[in-house]
N, CA, C and O of each residue as an XYZ file, in Angstrom:
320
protein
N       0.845     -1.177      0.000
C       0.000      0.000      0.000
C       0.885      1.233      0.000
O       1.857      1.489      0.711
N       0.386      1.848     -0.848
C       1.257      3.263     -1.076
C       0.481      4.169     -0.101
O      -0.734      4.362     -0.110
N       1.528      4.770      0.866
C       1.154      6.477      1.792
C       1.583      7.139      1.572
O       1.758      7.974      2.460
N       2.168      7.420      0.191
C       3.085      8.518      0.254
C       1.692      9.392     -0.925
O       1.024      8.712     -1.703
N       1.536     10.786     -0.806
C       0.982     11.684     -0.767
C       1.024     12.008     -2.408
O       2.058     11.500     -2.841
N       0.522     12.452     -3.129
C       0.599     12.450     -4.520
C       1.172     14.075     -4.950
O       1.480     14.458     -6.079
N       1.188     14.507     -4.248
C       2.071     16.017     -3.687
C       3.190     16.162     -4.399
O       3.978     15.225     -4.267
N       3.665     17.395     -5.416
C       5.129     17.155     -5.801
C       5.779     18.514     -5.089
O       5.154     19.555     -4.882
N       7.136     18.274     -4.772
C       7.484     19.443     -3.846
C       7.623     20.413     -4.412
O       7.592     20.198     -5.623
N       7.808     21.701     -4.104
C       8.518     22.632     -5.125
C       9.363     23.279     -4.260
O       9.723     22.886     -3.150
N       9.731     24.543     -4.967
C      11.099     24.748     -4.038
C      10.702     26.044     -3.413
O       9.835     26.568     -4.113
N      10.975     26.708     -2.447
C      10.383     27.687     -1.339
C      10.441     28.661     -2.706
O       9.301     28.754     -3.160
N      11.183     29.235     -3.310
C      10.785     30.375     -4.625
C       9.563     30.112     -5.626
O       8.972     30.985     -6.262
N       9.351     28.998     -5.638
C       8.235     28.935     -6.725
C       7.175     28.731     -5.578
O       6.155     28.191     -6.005
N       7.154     28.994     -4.367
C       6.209     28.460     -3.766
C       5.565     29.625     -3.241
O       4.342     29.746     -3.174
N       6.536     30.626     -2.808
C       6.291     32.034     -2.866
C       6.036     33.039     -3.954
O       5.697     34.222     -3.919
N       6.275     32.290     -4.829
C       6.078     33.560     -6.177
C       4.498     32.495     -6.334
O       3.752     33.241     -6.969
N       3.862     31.427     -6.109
C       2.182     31.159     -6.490
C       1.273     31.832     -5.230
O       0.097     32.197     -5.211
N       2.335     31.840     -4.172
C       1.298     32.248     -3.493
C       1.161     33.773     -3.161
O       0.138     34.383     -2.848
N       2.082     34.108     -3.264
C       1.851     35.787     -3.966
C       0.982     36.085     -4.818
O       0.070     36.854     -4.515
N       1.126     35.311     -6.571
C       0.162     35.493     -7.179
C      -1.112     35.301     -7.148
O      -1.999     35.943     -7.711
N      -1.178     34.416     -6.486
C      -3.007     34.102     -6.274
C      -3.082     34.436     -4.782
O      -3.952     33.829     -4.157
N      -2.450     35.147     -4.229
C      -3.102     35.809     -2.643
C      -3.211     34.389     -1.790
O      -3.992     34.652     -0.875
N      -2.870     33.270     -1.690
C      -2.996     32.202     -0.808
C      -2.508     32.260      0.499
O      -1.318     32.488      0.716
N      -3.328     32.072      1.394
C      -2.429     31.973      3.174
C      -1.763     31.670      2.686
O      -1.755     31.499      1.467
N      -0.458     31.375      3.868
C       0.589     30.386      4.085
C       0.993     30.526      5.689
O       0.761     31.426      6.497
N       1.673     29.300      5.812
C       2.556     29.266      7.125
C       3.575     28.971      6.828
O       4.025     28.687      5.718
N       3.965     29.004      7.648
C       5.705     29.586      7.470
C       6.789     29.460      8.731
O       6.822     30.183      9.726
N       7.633     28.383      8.424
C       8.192     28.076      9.973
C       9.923     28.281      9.530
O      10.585     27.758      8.633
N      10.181     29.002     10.299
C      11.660     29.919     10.004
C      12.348     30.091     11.287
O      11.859     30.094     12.417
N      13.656     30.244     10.891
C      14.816     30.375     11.766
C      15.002     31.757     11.771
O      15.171     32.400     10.735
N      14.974     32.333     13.093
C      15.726     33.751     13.340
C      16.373     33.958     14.645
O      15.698     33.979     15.675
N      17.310     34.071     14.650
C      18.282     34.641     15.898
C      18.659     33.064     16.838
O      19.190     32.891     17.935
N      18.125     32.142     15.856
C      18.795     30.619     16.672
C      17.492     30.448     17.395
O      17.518     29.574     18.261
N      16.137     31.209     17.202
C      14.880     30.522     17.135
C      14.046     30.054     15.893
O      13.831     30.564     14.793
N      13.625     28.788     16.547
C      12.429     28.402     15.341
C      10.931     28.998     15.812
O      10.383     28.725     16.880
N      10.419     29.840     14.805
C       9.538     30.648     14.856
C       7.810     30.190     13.852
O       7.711     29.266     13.045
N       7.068     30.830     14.120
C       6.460     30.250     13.356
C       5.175     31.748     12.836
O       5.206     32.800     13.475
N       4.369     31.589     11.879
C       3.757     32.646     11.153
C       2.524     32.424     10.421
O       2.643     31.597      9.517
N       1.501     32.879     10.546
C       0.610     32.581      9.268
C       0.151     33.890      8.429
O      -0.009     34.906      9.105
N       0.019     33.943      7.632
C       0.128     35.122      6.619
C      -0.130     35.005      5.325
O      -0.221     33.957      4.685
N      -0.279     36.387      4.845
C      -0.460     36.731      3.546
C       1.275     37.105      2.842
O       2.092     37.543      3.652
N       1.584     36.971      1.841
C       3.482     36.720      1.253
C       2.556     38.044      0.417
O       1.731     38.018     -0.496
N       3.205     39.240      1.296
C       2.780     40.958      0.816
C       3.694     40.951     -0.099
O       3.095     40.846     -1.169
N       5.556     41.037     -0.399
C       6.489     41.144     -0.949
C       7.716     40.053     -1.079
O       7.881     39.025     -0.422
N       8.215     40.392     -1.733
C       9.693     39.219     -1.884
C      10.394     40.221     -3.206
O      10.059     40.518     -4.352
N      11.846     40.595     -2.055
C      12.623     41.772     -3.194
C      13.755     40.111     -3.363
O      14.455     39.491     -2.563
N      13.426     39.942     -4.762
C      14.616     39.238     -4.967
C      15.986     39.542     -5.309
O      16.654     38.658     -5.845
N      16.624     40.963     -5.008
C      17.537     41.165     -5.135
C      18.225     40.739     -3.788
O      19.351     40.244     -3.768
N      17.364     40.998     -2.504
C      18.441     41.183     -1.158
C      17.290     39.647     -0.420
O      17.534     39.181      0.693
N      16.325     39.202     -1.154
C      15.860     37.876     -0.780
C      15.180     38.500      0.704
O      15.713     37.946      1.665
N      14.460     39.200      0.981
C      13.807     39.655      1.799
C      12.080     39.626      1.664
O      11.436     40.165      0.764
N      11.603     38.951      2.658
C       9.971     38.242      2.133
C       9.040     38.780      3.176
O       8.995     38.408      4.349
N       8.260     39.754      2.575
C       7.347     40.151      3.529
C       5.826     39.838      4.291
O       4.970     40.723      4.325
N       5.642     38.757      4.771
C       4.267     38.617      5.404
C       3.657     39.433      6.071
O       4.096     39.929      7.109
N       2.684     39.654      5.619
C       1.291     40.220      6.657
C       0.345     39.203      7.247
O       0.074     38.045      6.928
N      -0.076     40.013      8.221
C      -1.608     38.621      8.654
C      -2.914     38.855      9.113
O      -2.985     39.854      8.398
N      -3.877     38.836      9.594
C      -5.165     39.348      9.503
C      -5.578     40.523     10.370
O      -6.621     41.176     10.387
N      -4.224     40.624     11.239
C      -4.096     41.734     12.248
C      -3.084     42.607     11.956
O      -2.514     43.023     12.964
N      -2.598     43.097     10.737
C      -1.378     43.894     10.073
C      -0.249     43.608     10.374
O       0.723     44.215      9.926
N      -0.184     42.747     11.094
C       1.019     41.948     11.719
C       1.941     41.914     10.654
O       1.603     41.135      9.764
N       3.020     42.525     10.462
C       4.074     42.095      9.379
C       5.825     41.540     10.148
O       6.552     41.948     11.054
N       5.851     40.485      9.196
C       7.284     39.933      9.534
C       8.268     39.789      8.444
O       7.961     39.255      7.379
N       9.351     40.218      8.670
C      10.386     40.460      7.410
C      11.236     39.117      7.792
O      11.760     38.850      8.874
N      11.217     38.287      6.490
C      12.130     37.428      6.713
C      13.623     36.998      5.695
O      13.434     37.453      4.567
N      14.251     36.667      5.737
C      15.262     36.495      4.666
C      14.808     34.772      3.897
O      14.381     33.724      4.383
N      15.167     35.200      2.546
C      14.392     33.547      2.006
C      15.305     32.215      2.736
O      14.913     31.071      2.965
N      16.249     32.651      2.919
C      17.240     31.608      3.582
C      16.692     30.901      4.671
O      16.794     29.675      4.727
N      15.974     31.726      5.763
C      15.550     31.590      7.129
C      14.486     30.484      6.822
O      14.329     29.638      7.703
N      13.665     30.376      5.574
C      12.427     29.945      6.360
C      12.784     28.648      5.702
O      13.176     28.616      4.536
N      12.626     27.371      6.591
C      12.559     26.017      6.746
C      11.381     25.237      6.265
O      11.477     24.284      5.491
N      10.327     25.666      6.736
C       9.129     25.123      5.782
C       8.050     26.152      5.669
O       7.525     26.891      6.502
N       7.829     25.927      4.027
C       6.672     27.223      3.385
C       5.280     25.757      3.019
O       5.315     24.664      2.454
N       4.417     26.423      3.593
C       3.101     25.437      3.246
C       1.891     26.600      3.135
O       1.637     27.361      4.069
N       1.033     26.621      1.568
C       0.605     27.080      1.032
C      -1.312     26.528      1.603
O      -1.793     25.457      1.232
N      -2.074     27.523      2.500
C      -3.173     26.693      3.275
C      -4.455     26.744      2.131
O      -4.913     27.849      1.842
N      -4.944     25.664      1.573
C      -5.936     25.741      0.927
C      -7.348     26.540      2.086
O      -7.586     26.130      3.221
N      -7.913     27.436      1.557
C      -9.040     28.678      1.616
C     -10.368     28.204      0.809
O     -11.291     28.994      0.609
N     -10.395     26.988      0.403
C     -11.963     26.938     -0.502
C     -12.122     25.597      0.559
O     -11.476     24.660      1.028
N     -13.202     26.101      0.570
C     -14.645     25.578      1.250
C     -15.289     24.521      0.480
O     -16.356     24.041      0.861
């Protein structure tokens, strides 16, 4: 019996540039200062020159992260 998930991975840049484009939550579990942190949000920006990714969240909450930092990007399906 197969459990493995029919899911293909992609890589945290293409995962942030779909969910930018189509406005999709996400969570977002990232390293900063030698903590693992965690986030749920809207992906407001991503300057790919200096790799700096901006989340917002339903309370204006914004967190600046570097693309390096974040460890796992998961994109939350929103349809009902």
């Amino acid at each position: 019996m197969n459990t493995m998930p029919n899911e293909k991975a992609r890589s945290i840049q293409q995962t942030v540039v779909l969910a930018m484009e189509f406005h999709h939550e996400t969570s977002i579990i990232y390293l900063q200062n030698g903590q693992v942190l965690h986030f749920i949000g809207f992906i407001h920006y991503w300057n790919e020159e200096t790799d700096e990714v901006r989340i917002i969240n339903q309370f204006d909450d914004i967190v600046r992260i570097q693309l390096n930092e974040i460890v796992i990007l998961y994109v939350l399906d929103n349809h009902d």
